[in-house]
Every structure is written in structure tokens, then in C-alpha cells.
mmCIF entry with sequence, helices, sheets and N, C-alpha, C, O atoms, coordinates in Angstrom:
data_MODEL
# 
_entry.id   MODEL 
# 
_entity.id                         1 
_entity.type                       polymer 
_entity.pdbx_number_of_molecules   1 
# 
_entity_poly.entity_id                      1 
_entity_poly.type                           'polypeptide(L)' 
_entity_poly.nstd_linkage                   no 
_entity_poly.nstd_monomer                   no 
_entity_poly.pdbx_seq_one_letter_code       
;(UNK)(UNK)(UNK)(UNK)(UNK)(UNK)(UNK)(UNK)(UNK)(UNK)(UNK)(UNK)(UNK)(UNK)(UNK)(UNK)
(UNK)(UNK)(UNK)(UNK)(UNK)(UNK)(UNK)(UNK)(UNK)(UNK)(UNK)(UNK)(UNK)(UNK)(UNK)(UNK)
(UNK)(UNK)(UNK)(UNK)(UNK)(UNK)(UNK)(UNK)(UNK)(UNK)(UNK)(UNK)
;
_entity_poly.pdbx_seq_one_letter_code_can   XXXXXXXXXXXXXXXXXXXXXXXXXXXXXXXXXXXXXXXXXXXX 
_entity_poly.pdbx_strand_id                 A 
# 
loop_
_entity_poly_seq.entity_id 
_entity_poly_seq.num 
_entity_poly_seq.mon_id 
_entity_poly_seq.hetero 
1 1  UNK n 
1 2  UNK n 
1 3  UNK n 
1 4  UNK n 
1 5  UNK n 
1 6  UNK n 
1 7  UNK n 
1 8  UNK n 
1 9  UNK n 
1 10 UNK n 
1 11 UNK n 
1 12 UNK n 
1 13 UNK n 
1 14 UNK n 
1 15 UNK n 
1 16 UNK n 
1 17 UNK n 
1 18 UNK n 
1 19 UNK n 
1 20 UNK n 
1 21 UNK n 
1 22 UNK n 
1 23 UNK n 
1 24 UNK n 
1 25 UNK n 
1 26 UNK n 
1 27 UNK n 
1 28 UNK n 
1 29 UNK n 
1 30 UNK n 
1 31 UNK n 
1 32 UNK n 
1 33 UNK n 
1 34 UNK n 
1 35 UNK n 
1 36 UNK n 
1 37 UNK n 
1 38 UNK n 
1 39 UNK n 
1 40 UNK n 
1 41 UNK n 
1 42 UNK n 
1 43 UNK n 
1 44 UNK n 
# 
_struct_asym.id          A 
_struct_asym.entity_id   1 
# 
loop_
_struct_conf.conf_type_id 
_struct_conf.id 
_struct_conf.pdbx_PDB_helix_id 
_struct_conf.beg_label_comp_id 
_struct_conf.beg_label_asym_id 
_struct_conf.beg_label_seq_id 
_struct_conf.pdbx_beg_PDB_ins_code 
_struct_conf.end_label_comp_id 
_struct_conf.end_label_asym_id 
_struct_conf.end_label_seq_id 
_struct_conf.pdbx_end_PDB_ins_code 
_struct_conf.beg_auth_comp_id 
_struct_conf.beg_auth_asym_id 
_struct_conf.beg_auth_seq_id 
_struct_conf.end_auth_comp_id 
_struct_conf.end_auth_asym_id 
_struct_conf.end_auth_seq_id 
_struct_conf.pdbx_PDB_helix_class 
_struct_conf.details 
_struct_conf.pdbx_PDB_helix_length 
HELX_P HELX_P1 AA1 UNK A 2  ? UNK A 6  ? UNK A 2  UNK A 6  1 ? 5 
HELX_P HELX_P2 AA2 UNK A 13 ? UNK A 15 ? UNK A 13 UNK A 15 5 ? 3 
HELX_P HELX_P3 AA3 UNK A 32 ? UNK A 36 ? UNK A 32 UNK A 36 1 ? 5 
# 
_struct_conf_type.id          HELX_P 
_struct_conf_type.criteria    ? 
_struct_conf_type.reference   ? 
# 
loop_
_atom_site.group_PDB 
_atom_site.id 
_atom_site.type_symbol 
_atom_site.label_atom_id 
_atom_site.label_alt_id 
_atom_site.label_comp_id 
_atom_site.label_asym_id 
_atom_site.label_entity_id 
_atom_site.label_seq_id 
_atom_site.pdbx_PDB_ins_code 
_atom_site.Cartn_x 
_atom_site.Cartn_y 
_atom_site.Cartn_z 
_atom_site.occupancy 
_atom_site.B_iso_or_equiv 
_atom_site.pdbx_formal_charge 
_atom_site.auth_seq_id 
_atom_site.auth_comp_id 
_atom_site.auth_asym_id 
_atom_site.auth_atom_id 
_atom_site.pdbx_PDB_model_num 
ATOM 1   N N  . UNK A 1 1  ? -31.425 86.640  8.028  1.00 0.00 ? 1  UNK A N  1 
ATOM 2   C CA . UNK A 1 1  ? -32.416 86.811  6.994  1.00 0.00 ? 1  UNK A CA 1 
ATOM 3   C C  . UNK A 1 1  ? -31.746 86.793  5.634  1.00 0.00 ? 1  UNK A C  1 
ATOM 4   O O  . UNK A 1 1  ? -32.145 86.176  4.647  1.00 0.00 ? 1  UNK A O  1 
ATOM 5   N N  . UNK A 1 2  ? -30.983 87.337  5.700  1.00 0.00 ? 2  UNK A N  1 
ATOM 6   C CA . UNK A 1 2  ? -29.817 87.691  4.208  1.00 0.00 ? 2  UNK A CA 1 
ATOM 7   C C  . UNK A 1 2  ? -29.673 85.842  3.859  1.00 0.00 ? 2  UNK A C  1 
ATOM 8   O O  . UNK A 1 2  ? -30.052 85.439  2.759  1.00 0.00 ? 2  UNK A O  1 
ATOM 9   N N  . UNK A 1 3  ? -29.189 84.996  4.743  1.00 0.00 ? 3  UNK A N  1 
ATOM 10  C CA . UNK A 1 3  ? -28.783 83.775  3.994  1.00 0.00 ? 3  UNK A CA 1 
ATOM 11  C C  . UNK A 1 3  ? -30.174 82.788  4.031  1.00 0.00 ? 3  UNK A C  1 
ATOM 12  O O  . UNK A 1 3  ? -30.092 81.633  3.613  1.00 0.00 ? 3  UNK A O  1 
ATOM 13  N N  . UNK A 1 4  ? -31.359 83.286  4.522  1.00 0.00 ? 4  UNK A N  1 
ATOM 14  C CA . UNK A 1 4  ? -32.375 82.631  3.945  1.00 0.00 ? 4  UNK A CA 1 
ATOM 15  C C  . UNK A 1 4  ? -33.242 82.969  2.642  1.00 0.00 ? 4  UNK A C  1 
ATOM 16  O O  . UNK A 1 4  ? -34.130 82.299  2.115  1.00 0.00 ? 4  UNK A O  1 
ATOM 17  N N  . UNK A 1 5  ? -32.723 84.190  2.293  1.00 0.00 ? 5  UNK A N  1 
ATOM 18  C CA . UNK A 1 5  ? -33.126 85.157  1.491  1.00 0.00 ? 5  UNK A CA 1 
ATOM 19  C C  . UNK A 1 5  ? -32.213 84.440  0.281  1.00 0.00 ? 5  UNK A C  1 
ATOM 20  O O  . UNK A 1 5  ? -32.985 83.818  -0.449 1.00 0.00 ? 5  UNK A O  1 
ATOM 21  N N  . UNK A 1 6  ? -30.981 84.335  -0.123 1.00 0.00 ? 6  UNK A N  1 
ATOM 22  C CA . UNK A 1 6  ? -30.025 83.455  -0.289 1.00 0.00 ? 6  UNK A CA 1 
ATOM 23  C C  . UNK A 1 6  ? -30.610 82.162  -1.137 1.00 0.00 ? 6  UNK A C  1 
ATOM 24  O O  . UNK A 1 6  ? -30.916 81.852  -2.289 1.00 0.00 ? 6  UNK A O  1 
ATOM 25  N N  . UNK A 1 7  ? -30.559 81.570  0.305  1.00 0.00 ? 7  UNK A N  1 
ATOM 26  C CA . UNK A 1 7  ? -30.869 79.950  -0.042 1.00 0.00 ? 7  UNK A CA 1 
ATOM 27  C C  . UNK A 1 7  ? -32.254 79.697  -0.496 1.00 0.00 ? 7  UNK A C  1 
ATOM 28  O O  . UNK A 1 7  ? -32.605 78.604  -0.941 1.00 0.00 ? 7  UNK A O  1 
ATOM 29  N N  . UNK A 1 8  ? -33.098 80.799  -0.371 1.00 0.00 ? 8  UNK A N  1 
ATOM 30  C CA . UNK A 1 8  ? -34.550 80.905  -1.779 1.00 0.00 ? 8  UNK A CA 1 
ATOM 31  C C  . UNK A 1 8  ? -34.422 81.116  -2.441 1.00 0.00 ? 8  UNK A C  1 
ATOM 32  O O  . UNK A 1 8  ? -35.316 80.652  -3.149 1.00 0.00 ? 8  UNK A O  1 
ATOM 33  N N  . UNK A 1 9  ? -33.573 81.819  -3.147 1.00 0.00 ? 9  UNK A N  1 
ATOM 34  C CA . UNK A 1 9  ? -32.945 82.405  -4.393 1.00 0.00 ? 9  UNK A CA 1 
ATOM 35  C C  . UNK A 1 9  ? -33.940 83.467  -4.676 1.00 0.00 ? 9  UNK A C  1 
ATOM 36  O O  . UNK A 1 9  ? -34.484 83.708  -5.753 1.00 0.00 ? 9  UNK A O  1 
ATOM 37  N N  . UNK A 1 10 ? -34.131 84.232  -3.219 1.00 0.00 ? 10 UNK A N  1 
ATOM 38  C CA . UNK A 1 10 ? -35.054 85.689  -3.535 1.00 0.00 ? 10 UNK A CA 1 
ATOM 39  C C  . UNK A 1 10 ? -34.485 86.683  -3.794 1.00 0.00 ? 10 UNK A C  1 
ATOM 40  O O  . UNK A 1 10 ? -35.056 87.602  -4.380 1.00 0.00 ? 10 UNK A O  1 
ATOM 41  N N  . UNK A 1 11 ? -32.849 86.759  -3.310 1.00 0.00 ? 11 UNK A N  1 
ATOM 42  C CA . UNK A 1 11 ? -31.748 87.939  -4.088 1.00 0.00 ? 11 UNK A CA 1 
ATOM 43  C C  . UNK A 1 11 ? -30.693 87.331  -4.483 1.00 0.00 ? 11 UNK A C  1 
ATOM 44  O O  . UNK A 1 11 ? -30.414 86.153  -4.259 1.00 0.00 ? 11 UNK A O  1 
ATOM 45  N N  . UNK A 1 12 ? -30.050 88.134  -5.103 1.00 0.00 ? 12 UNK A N  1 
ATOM 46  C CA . UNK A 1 12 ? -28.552 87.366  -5.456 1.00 0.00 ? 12 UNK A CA 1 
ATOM 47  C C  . UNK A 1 12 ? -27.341 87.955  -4.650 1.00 0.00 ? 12 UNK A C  1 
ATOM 48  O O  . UNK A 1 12 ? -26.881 89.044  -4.994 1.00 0.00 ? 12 UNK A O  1 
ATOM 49  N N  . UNK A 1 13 ? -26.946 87.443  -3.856 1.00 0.00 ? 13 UNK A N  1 
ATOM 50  C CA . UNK A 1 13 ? -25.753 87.667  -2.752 1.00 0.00 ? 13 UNK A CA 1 
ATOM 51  C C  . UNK A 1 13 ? -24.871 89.145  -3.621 1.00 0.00 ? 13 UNK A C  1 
ATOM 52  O O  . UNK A 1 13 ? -24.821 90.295  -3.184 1.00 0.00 ? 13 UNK A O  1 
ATOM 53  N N  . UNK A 1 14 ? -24.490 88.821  -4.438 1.00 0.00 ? 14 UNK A N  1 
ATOM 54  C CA . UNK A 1 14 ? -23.464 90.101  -5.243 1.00 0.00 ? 14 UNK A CA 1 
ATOM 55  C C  . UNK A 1 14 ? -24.034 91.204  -5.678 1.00 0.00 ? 14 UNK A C  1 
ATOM 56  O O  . UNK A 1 14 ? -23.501 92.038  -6.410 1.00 0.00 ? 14 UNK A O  1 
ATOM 57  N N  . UNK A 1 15 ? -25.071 91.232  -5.263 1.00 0.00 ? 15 UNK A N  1 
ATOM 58  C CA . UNK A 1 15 ? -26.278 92.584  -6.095 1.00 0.00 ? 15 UNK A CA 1 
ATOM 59  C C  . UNK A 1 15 ? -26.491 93.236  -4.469 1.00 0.00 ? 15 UNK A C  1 
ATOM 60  O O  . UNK A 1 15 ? -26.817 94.421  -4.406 1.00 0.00 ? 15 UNK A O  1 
ATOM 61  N N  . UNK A 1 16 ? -26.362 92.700  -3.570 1.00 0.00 ? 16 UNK A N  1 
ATOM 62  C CA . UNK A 1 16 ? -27.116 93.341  -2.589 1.00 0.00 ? 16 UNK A CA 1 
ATOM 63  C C  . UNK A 1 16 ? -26.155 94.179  -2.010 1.00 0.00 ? 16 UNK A C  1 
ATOM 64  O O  . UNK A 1 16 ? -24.957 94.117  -2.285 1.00 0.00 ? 16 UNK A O  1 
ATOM 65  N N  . UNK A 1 17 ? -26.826 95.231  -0.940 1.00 0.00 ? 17 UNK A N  1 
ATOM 66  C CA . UNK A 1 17 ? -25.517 96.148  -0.183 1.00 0.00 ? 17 UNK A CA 1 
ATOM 67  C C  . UNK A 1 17 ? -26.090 96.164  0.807  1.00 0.00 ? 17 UNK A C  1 
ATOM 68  O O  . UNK A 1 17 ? -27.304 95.990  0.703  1.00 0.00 ? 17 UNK A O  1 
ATOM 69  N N  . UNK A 1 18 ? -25.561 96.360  2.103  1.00 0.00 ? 18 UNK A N  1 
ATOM 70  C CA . UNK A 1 18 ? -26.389 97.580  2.761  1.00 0.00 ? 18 UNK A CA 1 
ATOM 71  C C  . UNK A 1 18 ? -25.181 98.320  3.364  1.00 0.00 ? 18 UNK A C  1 
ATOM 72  O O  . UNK A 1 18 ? -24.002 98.068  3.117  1.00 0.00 ? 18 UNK A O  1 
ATOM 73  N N  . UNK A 1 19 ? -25.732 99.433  4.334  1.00 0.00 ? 19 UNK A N  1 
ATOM 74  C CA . UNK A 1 19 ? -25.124 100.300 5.393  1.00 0.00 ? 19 UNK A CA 1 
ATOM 75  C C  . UNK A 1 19 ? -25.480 100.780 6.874  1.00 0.00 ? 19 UNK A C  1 
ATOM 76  O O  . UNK A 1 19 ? -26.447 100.329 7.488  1.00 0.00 ? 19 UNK A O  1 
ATOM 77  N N  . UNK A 1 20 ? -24.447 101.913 7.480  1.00 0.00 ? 20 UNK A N  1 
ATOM 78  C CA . UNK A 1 20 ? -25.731 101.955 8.711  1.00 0.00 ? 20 UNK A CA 1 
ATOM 79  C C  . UNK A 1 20 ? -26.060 103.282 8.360  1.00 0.00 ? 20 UNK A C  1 
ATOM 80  O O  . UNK A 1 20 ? -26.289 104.065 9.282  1.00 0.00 ? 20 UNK A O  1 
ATOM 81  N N  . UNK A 1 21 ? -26.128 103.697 7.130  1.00 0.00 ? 21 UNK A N  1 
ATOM 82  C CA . UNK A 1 21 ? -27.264 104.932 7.603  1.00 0.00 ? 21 UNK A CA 1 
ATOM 83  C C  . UNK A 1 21 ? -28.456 105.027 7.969  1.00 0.00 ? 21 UNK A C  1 
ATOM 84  O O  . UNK A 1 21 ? -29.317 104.295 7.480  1.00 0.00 ? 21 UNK A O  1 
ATOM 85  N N  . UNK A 1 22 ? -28.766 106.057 9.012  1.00 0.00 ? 22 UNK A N  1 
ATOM 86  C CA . UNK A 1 22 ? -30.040 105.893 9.710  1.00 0.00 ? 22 UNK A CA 1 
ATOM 87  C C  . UNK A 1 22 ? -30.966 106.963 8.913  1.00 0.00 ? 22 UNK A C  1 
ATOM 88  O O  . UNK A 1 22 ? -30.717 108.098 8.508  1.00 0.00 ? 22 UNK A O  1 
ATOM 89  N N  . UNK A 1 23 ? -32.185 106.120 8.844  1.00 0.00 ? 23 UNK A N  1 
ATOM 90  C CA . UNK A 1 23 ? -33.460 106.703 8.416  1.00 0.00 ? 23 UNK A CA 1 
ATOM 91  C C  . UNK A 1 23 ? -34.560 107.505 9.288  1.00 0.00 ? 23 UNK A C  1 
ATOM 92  O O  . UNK A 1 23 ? -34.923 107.227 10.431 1.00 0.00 ? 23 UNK A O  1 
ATOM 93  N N  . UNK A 1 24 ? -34.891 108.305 8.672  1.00 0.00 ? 24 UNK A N  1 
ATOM 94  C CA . UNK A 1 24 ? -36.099 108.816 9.637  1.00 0.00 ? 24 UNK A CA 1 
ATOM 95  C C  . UNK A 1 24 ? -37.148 108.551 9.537  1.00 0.00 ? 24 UNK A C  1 
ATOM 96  O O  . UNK A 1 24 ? -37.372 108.351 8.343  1.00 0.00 ? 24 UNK A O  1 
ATOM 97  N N  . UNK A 1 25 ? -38.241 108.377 10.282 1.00 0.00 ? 25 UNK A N  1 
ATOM 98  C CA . UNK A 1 25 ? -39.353 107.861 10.383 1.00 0.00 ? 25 UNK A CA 1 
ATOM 99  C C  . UNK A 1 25 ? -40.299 108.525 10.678 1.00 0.00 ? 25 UNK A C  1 
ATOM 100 O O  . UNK A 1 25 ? -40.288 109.548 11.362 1.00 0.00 ? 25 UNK A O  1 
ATOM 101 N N  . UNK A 1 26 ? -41.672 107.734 9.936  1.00 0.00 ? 26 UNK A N  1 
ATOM 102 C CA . UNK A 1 26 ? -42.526 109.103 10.314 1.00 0.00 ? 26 UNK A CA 1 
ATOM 103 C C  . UNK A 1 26 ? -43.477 108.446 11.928 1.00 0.00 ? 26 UNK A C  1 
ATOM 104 O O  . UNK A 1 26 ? -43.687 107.233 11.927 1.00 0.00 ? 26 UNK A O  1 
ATOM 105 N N  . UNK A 1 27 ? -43.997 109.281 13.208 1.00 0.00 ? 27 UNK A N  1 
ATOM 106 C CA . UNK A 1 27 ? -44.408 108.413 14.426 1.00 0.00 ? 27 UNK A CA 1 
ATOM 107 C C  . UNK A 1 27 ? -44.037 108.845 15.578 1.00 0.00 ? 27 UNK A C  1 
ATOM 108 O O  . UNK A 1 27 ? -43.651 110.002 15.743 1.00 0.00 ? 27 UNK A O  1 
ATOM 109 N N  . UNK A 1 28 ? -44.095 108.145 16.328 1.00 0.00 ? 28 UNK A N  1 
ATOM 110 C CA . UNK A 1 28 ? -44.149 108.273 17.881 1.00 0.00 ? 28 UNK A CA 1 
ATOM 111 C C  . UNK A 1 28 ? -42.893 107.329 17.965 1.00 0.00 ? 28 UNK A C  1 
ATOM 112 O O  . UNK A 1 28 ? -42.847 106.312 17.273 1.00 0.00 ? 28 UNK A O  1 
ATOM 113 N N  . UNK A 1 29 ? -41.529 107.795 19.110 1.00 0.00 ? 29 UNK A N  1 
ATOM 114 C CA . UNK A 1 29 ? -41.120 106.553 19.498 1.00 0.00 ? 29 UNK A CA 1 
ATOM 115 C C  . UNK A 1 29 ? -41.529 105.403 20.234 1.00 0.00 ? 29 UNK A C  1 
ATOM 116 O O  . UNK A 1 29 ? -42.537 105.377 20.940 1.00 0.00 ? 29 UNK A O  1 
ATOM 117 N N  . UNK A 1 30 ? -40.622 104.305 20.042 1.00 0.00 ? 30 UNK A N  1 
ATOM 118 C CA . UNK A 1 30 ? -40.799 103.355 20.323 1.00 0.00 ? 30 UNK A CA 1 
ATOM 119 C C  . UNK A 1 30 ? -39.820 103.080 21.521 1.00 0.00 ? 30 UNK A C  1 
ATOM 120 O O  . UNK A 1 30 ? -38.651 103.027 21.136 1.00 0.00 ? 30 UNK A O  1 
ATOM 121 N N  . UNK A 1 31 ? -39.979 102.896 22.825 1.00 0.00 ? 31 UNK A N  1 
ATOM 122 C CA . UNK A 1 31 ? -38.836 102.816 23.607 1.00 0.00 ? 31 UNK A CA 1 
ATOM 123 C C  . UNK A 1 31 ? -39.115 101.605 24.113 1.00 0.00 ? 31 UNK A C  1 
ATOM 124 O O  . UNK A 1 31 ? -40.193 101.067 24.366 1.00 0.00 ? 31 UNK A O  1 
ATOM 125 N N  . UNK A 1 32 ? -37.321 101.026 24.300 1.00 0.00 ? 32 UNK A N  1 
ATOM 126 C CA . UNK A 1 32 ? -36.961 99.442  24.499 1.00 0.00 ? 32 UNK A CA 1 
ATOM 127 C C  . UNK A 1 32 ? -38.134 99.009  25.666 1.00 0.00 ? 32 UNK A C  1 
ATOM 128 O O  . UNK A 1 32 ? -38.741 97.993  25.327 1.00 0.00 ? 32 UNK A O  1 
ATOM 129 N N  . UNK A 1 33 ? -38.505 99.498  26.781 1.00 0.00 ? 33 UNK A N  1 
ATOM 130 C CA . UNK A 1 33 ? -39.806 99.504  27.864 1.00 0.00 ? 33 UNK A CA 1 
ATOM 131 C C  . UNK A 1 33 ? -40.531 98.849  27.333 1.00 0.00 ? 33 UNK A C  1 
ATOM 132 O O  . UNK A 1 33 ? -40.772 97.662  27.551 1.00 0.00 ? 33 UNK A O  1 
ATOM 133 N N  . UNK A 1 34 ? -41.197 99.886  26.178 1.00 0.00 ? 34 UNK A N  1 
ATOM 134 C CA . UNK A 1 34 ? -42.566 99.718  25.839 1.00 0.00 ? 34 UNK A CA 1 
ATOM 135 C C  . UNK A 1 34 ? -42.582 98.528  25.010 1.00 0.00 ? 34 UNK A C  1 
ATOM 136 O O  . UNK A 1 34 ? -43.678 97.977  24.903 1.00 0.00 ? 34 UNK A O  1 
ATOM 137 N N  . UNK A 1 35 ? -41.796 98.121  24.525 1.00 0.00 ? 35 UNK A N  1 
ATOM 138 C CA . UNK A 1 35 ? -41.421 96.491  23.780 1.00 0.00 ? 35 UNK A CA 1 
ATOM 139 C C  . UNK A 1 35 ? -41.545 95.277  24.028 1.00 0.00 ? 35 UNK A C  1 
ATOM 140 O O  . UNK A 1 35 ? -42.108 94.357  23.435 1.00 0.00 ? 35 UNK A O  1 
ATOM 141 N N  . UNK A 1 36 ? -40.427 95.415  25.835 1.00 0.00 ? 36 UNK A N  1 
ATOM 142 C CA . UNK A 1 36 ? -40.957 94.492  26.725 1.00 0.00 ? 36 UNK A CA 1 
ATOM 143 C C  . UNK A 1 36 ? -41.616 94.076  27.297 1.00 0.00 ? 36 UNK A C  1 
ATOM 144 O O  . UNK A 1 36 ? -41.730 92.982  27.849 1.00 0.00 ? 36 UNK A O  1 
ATOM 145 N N  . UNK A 1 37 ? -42.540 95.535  27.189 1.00 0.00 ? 37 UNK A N  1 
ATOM 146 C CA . UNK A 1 37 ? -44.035 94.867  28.315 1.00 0.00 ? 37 UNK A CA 1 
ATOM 147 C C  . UNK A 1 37 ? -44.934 94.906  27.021 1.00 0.00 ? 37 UNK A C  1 
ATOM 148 O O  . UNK A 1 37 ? -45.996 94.995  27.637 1.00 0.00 ? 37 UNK A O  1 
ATOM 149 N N  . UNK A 1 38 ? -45.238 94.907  25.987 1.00 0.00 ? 38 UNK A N  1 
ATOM 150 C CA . UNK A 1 38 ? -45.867 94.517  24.781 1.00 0.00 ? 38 UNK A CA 1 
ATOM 151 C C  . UNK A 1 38 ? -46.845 95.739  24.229 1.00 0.00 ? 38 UNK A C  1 
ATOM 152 O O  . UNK A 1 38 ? -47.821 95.579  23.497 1.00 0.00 ? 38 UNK A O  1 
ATOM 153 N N  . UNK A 1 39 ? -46.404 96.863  24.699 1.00 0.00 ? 39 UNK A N  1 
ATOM 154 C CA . UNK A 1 39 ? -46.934 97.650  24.393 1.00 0.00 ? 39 UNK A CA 1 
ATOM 155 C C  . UNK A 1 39 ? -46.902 98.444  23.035 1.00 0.00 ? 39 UNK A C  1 
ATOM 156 O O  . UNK A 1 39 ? -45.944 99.211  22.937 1.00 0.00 ? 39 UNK A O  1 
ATOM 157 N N  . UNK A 1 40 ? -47.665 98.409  22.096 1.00 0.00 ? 40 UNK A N  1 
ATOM 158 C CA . UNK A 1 40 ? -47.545 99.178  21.049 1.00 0.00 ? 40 UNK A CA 1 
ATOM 159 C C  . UNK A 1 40 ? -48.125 100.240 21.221 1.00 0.00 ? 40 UNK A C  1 
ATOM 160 O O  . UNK A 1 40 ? -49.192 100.361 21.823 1.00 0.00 ? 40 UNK A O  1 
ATOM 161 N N  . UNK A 1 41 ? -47.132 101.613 20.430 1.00 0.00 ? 41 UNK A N  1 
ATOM 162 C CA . UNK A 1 41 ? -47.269 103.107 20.236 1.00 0.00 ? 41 UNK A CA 1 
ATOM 163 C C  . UNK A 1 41 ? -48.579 102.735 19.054 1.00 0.00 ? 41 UNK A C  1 
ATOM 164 O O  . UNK A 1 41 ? -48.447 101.754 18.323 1.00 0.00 ? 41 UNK A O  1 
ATOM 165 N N  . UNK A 1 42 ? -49.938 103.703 18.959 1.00 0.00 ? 42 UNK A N  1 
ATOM 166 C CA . UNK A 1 42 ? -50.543 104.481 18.082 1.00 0.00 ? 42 UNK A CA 1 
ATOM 167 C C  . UNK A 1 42 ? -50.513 105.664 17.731 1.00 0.00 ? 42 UNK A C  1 
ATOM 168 O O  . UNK A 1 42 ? -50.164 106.729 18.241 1.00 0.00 ? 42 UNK A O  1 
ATOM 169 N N  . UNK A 1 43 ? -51.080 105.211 16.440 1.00 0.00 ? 43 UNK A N  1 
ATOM 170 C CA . UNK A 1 43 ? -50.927 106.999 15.900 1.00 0.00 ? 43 UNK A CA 1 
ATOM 171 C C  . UNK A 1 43 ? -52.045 107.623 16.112 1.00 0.00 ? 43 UNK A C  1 
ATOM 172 O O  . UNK A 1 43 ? -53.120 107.100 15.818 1.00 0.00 ? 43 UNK A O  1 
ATOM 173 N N  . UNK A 1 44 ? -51.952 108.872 16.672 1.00 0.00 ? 44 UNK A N  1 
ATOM 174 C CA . UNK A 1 44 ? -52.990 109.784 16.541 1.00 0.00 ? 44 UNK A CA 1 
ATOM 175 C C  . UNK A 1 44 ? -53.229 110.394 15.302 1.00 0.00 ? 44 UNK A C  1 
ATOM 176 O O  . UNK A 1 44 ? -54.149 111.204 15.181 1.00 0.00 ? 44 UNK A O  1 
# 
């Protein structure tokens, strides 16, 4: 995504960063299972 992002000239390669810090989310998990068989979590 980064080098199509790139080659649109929607960011500029030297401005961008990332990392792996992990975020929290607000929800229900999502487990690899429920992905494969196409199941999406709702929110109550």
C-alpha cells in the first residue's frame, strides 16, 4: 500500500513513519476462525 500510496503522490515517502505499537480498540474480538468462515463480529 505504502508504494501505491507513493506512486499517486498521496504521501511523500520521507514524511511518513510507522511502528509496531499496538492500539486498542474499542469491540468484540475478532478471531482468525471467524474470518475464514466469513463471519463478522456485531456490536451490541
Amino acid at each position: 500500500m505504502g508504494n501505491l500510496f507513493a506512486s499517486e503522490g498521496r504521501v511523500r515517502p520521507h514524511v511518513v513513519a510507522t511502528d509496531s505499537t499496538l492500539l486498542k480498540s474499542n469491540g468484540r474480538v475478532w478471531h482468525v476462525s471467524s474470518m475464514k468462515e466469513g463471519i463478522i463480529p456485531f456490536r451490541n
